[in-house]
C-alpha positions in Angstrom: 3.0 -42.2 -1.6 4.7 -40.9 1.5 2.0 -38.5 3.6 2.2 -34.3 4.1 4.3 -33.5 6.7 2.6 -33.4 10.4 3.1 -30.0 12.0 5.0 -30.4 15.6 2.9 -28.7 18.3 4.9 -25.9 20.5 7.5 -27.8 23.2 6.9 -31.2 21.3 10.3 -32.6 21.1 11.7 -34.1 17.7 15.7 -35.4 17.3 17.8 -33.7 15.0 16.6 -36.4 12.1 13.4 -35.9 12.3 13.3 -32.5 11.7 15.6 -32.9 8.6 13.0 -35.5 7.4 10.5 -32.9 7.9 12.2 -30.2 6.3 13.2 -32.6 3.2 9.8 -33.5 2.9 8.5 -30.0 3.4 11.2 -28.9 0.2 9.7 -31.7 -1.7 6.3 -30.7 -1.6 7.3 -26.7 -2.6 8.7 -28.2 -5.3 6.1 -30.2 -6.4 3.7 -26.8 -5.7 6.2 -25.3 -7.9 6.4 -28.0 -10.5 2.7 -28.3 -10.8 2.6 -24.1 -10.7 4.4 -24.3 -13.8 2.2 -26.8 -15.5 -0.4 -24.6 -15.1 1.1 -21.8 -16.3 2.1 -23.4 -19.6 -1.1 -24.8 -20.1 -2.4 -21.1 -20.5 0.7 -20.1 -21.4 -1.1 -17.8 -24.8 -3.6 -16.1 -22.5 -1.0 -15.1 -20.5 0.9 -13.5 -23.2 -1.8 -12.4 -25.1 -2.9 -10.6 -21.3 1.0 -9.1 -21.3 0.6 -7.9 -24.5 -2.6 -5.9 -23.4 -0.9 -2.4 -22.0 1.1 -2.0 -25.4 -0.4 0.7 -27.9 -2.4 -0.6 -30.5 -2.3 -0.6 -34.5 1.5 1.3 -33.9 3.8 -1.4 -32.4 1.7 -5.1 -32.9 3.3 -7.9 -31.6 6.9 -8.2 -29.6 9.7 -9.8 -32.0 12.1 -12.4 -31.3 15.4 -13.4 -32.8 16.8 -17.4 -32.9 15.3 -20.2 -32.9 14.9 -21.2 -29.0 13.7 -17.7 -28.0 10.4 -17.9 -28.9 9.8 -21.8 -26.6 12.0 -19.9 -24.0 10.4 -16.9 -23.8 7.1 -18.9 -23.1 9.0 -21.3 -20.8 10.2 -18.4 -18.9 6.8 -16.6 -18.6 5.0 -19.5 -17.4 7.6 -20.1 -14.8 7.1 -16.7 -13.1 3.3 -17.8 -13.2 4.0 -21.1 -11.6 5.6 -19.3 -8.8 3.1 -16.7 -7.9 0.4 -20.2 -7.8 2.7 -21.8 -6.1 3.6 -19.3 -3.3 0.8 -19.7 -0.8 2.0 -23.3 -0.9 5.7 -22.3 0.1 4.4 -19.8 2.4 2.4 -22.3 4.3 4.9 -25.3 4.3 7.7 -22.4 5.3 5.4 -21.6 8.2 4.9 -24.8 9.2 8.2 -25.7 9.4 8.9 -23.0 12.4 5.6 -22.8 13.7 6.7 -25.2 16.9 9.3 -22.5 18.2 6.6 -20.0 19.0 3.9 -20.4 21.4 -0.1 -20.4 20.3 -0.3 -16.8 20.3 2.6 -15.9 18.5 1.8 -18.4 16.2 -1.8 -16.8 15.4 -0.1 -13.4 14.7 2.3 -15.0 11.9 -0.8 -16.5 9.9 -2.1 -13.4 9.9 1.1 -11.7 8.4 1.2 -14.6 5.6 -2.0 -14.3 5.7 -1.7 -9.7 4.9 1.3 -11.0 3.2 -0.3 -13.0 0.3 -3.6 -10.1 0.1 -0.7 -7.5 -0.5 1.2 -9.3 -2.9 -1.9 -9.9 -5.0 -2.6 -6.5 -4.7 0.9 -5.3 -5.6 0.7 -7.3 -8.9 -2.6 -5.9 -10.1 -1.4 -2.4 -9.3 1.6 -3.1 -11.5 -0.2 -4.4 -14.1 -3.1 -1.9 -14.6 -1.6 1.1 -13.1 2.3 1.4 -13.7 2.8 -1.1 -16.4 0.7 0.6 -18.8 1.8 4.3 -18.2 5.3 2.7 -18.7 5.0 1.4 -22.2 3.0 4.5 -23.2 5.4 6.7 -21.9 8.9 4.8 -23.0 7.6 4.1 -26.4 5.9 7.4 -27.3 9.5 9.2 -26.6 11.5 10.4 -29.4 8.7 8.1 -31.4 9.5 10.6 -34.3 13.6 9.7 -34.3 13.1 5.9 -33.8 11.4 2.9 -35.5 10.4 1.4 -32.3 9.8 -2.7 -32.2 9.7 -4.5 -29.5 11.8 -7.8 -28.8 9.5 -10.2 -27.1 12.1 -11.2 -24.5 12.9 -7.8 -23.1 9.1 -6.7 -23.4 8.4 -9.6 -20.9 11.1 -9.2 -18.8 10.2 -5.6 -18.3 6.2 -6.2 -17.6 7.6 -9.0 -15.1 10.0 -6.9 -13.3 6.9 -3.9 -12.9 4.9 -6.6 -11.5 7.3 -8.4 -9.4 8.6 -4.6 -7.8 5.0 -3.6 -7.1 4.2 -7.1 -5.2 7.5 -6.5 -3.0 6.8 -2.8 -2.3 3.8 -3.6 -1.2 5.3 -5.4 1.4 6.2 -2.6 3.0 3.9 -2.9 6.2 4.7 -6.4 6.5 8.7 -5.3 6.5 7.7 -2.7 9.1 5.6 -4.7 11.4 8.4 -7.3 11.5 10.8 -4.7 12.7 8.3 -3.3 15.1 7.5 -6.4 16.5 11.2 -7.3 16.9 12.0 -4.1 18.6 14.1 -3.0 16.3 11.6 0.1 15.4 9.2 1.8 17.4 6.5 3.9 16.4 7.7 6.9 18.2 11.0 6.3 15.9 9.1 6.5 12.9 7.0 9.5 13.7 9.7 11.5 14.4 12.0 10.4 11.6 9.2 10.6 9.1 11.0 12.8 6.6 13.8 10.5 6.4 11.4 7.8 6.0 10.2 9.4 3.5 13.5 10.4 1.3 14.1 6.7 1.6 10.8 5.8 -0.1 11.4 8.4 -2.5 15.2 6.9 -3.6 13.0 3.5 -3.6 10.9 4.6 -6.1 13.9 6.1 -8.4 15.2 2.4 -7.8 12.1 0.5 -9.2 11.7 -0.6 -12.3 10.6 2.1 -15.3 13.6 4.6 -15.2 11.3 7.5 -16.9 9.8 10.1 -14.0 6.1 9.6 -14.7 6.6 6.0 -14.0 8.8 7.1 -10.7 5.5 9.3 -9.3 3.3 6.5 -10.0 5.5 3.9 -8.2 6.1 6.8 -5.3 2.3 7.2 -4.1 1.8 3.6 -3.2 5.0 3.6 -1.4 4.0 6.6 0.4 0.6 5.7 1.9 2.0 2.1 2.5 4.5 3.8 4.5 2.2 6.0 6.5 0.0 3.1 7.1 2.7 1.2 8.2 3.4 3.4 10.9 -0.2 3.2 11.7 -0.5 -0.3 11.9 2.7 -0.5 13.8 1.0 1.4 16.5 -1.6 -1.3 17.1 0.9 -4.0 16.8 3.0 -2.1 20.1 -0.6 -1.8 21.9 -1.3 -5.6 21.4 1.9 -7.1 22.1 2.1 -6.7 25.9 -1.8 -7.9 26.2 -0.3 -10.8 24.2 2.8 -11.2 25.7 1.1 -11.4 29.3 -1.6 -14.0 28.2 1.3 -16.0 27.4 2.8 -15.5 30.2 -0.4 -16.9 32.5 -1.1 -19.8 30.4 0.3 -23.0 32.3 
């Protein structure tokens, strides 16, 4: 069994081969993060449904439908491969980091495993947020309208693909600082930028929020708050990040 990848220090040279061995191996091993991600997730591929099917009202709709004989194995399939991913992303994070870690200097490189680092905490956080907060005022909402005109079933496929798509938005809105910081720390924004454009910030968080998944407006508020306050913390945050980066930039600068 070939070994993990060894991570180049910063100025080690490597020729052109070497680091397309590296980065083949590095793929290799996000696959097989991936591969064994998905395991997992089929393994506990009922309580994961069974925790899906936990925001939908009870005693009035039961369990989602499905229609053909492959949907219900692909349905499952498809479920646990979301799962697999989300396990397997710290994996892909790190071996993505690692990969371009050797271009940046000791301090930089410090800074970026602490973004992938805020970057992983937020995404968790996004997802629960989704799942406890928006995904359930979503199906009480979209179901409960016009309940008196419709017979209202729910086809397992959609269902899931819906919950998903909540979950997967919330854990890329909340992203936001990181987005911000990046651009900060690029010098593409600046916090005086932000402060005085706030209000456009702010329409564009709003038309975010109309964007997101859940097309009904109590679902759009609920999505809006969390954009807001990641948005004002961002700028916040951004702030220290402009503070810190000279101190770093000049202790790079001394080190021999």
């Amino acid at each position: 069994m070939k070994a993990l990848p060894r991570r180049l220090q910063h100025g080690e040279e490597a020729t052109l081969v070497e680091h397309l061995d590296e980065l083949r191996t590095r793929l290799f091993v996000c696959l097989g993060a991936l591969l064994l991600g998905l395991i997992v997730g089929f393994v506990f591929h009922r309580h994961l449904i069974h925790w899906l099917n936990r925001p939908l009202p009870e005693g009035r709709l039961g369990r989602p439908i499905t229609f053909g004989v492959a949907e219900p194995f692909l349905t499952s399939f498809k479920i646990s491969l979301y799962a697999g991913f989300l396990l397997a992303l710290p994996v892909i994070l790190w071996q993505l980091w690692a990969f371009f870690a050797p271009a940046m200097d000791e301090a930089h490189q410090r800074g970026v495993v602490l973004f992938v680092f805020l970057a992983t905490a937020l995404l968790a956080c996004g997802v629960v947020f989704g799942y406890f907060v928006v995904l359930p005022a979503a199906v009480h909402y979209l179901t409960n309208f016009d309940k008196s005109l419709y017979d209202v079933r729910l086809r397992a496929r959609d269902y899931y693909s819906f919950a998903t798509m909540v979950m997967l938005a919330m854990a890329v809105v909340f992203e936001l600082p990181i987005v911000v910081l990046a651009l900060v720390r690029l010098g593409i924004l600046s916090t005086a930028r932000l402060r005085r454009e706030r209000r456009i910030g702010y329409f564009v968080v709003a038309c975010i929020a109309v964007a997101l998944p859940g097309i009904d407006p109590v679902t759009t508020v609920i999505e809006g708050i969390p954009l807001a306050i990641l948005y004002e913390a961002s700028i916040w945050l951004s702030v220290l990040v402009e503070r810190r980066s000279p101190r770093i930039e000049a202790a790079s600068l001394s080190e021999p």
